[in-house]
N, C-alpha and C positions, 0 to 999 in steps of 0.2 A: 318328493324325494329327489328327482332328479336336478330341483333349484337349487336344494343345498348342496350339491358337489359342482354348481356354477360356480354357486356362492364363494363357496371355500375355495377354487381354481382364481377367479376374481383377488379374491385376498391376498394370496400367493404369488402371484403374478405381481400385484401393487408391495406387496413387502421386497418380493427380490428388485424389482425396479430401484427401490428406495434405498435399499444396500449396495444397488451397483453405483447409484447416483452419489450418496457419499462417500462409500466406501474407495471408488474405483476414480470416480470424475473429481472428486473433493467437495460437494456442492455440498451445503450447510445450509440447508432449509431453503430461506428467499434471500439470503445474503449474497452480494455479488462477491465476487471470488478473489478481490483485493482487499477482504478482511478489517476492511473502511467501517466503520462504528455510523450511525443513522449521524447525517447532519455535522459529518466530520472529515478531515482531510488527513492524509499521511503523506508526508515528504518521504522518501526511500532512499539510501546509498546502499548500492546493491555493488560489493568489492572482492576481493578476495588477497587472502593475506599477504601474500607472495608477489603482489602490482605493486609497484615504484608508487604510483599514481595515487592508490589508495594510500597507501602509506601517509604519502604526504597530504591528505585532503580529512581524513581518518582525524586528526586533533580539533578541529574544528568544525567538522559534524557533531562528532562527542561533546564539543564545547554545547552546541546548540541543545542536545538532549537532553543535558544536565539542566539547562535551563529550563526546559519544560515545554507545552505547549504555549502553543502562541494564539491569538486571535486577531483577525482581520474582518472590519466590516459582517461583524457577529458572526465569524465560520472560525472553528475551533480545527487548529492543525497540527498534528504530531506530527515529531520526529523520530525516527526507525533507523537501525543498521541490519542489514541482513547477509550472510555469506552464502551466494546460492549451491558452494559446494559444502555446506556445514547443513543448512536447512533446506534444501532442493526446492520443500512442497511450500515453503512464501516466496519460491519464486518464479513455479510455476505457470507460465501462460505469459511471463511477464519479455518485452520489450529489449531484453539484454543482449546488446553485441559486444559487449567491450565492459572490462571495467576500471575508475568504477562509472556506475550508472547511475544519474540519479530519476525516481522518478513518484511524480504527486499525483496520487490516487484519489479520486472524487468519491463523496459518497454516491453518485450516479450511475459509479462503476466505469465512468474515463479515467486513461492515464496519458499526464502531461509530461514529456520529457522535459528536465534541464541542461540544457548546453553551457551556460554561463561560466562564469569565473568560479574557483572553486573555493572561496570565502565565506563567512559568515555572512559580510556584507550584501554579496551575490546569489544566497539563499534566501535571504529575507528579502531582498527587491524582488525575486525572480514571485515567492510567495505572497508581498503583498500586489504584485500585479494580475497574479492568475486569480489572488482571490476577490478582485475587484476594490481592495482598499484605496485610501484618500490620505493615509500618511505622506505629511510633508516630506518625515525624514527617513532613515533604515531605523535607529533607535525606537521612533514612534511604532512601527511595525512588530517592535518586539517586545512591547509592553503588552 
């Protein structure tokens, strides 16, 4: 008799753990917490509507989204805009002092800042060198 009111304390104990771990920390199972897909990259501009800065950098992000993911040296990479005061919790834990921000999320759960030029051009060199590619050109990178 007395194993079964372990038993069930045991349980109780592992279910509220597991609601405070997603519910409260954000944890989603074994996924790291920058919401990276297994074997895949996210580029991020993390802005806010009201920055000069984003403003101006904002048409040519969007260019690149519409375009779609990109692949370098077989690592599949999206593109993302996030407002961390519109969706707080995708920006949670994240690296932001200033906007905007850019920043490339590993599926291994690192993030790379970009500092660079705030161009198509300077997305896609900054991407295909983090991600180890051998394009000659920017164009090749974004095929």
């Amino acid at each position: 008799m007395n194993w079964k009111i372990i038993l069930l304390a045991v349980v109780v104990v592992g279910l509220l753990g597991y609601l405070y771990a997603t519910q409260v920390m954000g944890i989603q199972g074994f996924q790291s917490g920058s919401g990276v897909k297994p074997n895949e990259y996210a580029f991020t501009m993390y802005y806010a509507d009201w920055c000069g800065h984003c403003k101006k950098a904002k048409p040519e992000f969007e260019g690149l989204i519409k375009k779609g993911p990109i692949t370098v040296n077989g690592k599949k990479c999206n593109f993302q805009m996030v407002s961390p005061e519109k969706e707080p919790s995708k920006a949670k834990g994240k690296p932001i002092r200033g906007f905007p921000t850019f920043l490339l999320d590993t599926p291994d759960g690192q993030t790379v800042e970009y500092r660079g030029e705030r161009n198509t051009e300077g997305y896609l060199k900054f991407i295909n060198e983090t991600l180890g590619g051998g394009a000659s050109t920017i164009a090749d990178a974004a095929e």
